[in-house]
N, C-alpha and C positions, 0 to 999 in steps of 0.2 A: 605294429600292425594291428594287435588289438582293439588300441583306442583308435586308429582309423577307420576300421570295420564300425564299431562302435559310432564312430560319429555320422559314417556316411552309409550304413548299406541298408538305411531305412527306404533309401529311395527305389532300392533295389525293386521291389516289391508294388510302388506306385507304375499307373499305367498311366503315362500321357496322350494314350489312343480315348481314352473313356471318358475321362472328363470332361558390272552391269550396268547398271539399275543406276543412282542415281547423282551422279555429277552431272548430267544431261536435265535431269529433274523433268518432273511432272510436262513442261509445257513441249520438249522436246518428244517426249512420249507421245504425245495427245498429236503431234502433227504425225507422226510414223504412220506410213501405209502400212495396210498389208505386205505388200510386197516385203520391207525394209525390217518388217516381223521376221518373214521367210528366211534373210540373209545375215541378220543381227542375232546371235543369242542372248536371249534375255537374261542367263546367267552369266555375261561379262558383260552386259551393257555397262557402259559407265565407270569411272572409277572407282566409287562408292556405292555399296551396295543401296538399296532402300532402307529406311530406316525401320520396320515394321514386317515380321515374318509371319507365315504357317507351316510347318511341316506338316503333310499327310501322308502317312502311308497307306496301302489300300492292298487287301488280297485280294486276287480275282479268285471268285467260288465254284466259277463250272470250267472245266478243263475245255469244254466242246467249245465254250463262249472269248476265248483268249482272244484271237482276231480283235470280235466285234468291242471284247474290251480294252485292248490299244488303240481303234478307232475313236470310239467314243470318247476316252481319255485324251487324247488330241485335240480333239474338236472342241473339247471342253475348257483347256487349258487354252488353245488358239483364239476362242471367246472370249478370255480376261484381261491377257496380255496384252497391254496400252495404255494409256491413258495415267492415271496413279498408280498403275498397278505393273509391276513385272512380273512374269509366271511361267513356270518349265515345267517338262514332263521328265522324269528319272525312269528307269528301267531298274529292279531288281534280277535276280537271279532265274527267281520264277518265271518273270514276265516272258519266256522263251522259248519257245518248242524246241524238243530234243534237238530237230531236223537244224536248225537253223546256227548258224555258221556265226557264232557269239562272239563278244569281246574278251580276249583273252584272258584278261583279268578279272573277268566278273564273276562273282564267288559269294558267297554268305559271309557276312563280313565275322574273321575268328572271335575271341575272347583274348585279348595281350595280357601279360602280365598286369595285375593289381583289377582287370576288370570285373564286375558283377554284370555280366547282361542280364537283363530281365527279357526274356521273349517275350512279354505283353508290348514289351515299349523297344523291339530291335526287329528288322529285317522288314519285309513285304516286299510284295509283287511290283505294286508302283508308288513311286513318290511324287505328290504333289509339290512343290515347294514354291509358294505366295512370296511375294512381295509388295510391300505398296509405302506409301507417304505416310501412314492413317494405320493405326489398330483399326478402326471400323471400313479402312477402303479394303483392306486384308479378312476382316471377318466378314464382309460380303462378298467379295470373291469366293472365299471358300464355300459361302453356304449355296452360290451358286451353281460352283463348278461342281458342289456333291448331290444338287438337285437333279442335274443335267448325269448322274454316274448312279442311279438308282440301284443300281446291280451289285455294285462292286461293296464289299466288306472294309472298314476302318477297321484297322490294327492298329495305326498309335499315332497320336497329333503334341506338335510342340509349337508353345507359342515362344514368340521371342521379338527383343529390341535390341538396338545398338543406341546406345547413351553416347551425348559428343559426338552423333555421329557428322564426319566432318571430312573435307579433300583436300592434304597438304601435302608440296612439293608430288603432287599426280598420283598420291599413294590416300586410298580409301583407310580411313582412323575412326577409334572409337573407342570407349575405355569401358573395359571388363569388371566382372563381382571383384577380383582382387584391387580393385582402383590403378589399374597400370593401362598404359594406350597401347591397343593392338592396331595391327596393320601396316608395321617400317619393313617388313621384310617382305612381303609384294611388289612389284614391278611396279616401277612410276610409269609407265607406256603403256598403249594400246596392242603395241606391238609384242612385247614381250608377255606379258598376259596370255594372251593368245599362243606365244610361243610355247609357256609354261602350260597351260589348260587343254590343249587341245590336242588330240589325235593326230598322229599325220599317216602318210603313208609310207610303207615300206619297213615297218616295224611288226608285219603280222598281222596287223588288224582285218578283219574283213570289209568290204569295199563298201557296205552301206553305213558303217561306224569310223568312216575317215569324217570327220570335222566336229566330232560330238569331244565329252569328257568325263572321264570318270569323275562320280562325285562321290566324295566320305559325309558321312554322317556320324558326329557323335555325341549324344548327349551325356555330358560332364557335371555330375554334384562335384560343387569345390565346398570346403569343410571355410566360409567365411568368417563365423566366430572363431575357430581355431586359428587362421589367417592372422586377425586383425588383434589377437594378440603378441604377437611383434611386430619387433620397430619397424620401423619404415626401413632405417639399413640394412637391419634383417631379409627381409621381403625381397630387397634392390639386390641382392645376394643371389638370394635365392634363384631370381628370374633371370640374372647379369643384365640390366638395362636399370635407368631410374625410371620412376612413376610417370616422366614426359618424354618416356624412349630413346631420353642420352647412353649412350655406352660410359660403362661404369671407369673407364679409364678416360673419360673425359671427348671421347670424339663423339660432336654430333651425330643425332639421330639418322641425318640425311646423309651421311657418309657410312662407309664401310670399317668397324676397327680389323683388328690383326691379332687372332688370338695370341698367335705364336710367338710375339715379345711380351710373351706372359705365360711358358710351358709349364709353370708349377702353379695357376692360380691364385694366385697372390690380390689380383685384381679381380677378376671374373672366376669364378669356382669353377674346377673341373665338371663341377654335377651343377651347374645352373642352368636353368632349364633351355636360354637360348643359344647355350656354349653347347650345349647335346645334340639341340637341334637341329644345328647349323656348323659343326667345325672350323669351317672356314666360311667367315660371312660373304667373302668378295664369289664365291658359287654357293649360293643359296640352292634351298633345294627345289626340284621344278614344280613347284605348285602354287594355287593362287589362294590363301585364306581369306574366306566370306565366312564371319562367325556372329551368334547373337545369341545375348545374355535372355537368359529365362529366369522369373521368382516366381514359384508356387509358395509363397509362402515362408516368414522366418527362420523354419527349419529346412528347406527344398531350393535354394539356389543354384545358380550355376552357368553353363556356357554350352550352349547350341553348335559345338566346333563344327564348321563346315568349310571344305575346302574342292578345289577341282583340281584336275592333272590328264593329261595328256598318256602316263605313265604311272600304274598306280605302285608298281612294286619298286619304284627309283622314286617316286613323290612321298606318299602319306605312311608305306609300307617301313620305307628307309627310315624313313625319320621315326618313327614308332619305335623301331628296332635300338635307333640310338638311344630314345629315353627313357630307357630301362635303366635304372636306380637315380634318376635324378630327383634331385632334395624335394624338387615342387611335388613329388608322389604322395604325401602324405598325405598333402589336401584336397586331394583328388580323388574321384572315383566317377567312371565311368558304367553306368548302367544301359544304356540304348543305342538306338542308332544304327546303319548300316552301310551300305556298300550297295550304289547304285552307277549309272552308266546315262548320261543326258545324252541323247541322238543328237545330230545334227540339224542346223535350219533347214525349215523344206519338209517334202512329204517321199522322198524316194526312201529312206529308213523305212518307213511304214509298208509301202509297197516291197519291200523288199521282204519283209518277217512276216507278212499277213498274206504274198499273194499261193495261191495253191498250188 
């Protein structure tokens, strides 16, 4: 635990405030009406997300002005989204008048086991979160959309890519700072995405937050010198998959294995990190990962984990809980990030939390 501190909780300290999307691609974007904005969420568009991020978070500063800063925040975000570009409004904690009849799960996202939050770089009122083809379609969006938000306060900004980012067998891929391909465990379908991501009714929720999603945020330093001083079998160990997302007992990526002809890990480690995550692959858990790698620099790497659910404390909650002591903890540390709530397409959310 020492030398882990030691290697990672420099970041602790750095503020990244200071400093869907696209199997459909670009051209399918660029003919989207408005309308087809209204009833598509930009955070499942597509199979694959975009290739190119921003995270923003933002406080809003005057209590009186909350309304007119969810308005403007809409309007700002509804401005971007098209074209190269995907882009959604998140909800924090804050963003909510006492009065208002919230999503159940919506909370300040905790500290889990092995985290450093740093409060420069966790939580806010609202998240921006950019998408595009283009680091530069993403860096003018954003300097747009914060032109148009004169008001509101930056708390913390993360930039981020997806390397390889690529769409096989209907599942959105892309390979992480540890050189392993993320995204086999997402929903090949439109359908099931949606099923997994999305709100529905009769679970509690309030009626202006049926079709939205909870969304996680977490910004992850992984220790990749330390990493890339084991073997590769090592590593394949470590995560139970190979580096091209085979199951380490040999069943394709594209299929489901069986932990359970293997109860003493023999093949797949009880503590690797996809055997935690997932107990039994054939029910995965109901969430949809959209994640991008960040480098601040040789010493500052890492993983933009981000994901949506329908259900935060059976999605990101459960599985958090599972990977407690698994072997991947080492290289890891998690400094930022939060727990936000994407509304639904459409403007009735707004009308519903803003009218008097």
């Amino acid at each position: 635990m020492t030398s882990r501190r030691r290697l990672l909780t420099a970041s602790a300290a750095m503020a990244a405030g200071a400093g869907g999307l696209t199997a459909v691609g670009a051209t399918a974007l660029r003919n989207g009406s408005s309308e087809r904005q209204d009833h598509e969420p930009a955070h499942l568009r597509g199979a694959t997300p975009l290739p190119f991020t921003q995270f923003i978070s933002l406080d809003i500063t005057s209590e009186g002005a909350r309304a007119d800063a969810l308005h403007a925040a809409h309007r700002a975000i509804k401005a971007i989204d098209g074209d190269s570009v995907a882009a959604w409004l998140a909800l924090g904690e804050g963003a909510l008048p006492s009065r208002t009849d919230r999503p159940q799960h919506l909370k300040r996202m905790p500290s889990f086991a092995g985290d450093v939050l740093d409060p420069v770089q966790s939580h806010g009122d609202l998240l921006l979160h950019i998408t595009g083809s283009s680091a530069r379609a993403v860096r003018q969006a954003a300097e747009r959309t914060l032109r148009a938000l004169p008001h509101q306060q930056v708390r913390w900004r993360a930039d981020g890519a997806r390397p390889e980012n690529r769409t096989e067998d209907g599942r959105g891929l892309s390979r992480n700072p540890f050189h392993f391909t993320e995204g086999h465990g997402n929903p090949a379908t439109a359908a099931e995405t949606a099923e997994r991501a999305t709100v529905r009714a009769g679970h509690g929720e309030p009626s202006w937050a049926i079709g939205g999603s909870y969304e996680v945020v977490r910004i992850i330093r992984l220790a990749t010198d330390f990493w890339n001083r084991d073997t590769i079998p090592e590593q394949e160990r470590i995560i139970g998959r190979r580096r091209n997302g085979r199951w380490l007992d040999g069943t394709p990526s594209t299929e489901r294995t069986v932990f359970a002809t293997d109860p003493h890990g023999r093949i797949t480690p009880l503590d690797a990190h996809v055997r935690r995550a997932a107990p039994n692959p054939r029910t995965p858990p109901p969430m949809v990962r959209r994640s991008y790698n960040y480098d601040r620099g040789p010493d500052d790497q890492g993983l933009i984990f981000s994901c949506f659910q329908g259900d935060l404390e059976k999605g990101f909650e459960a599985v958090q809980r599972r990977l407690q002591g698994e072997a991947m903890a080492k290289y890891t540390l998690t400094t930022g990030g939060g727990y936000f709530f994407v509304p639904p397409p459409g403007d009735a959310w707004l009308r519903a939390l803003t009218q008097k």
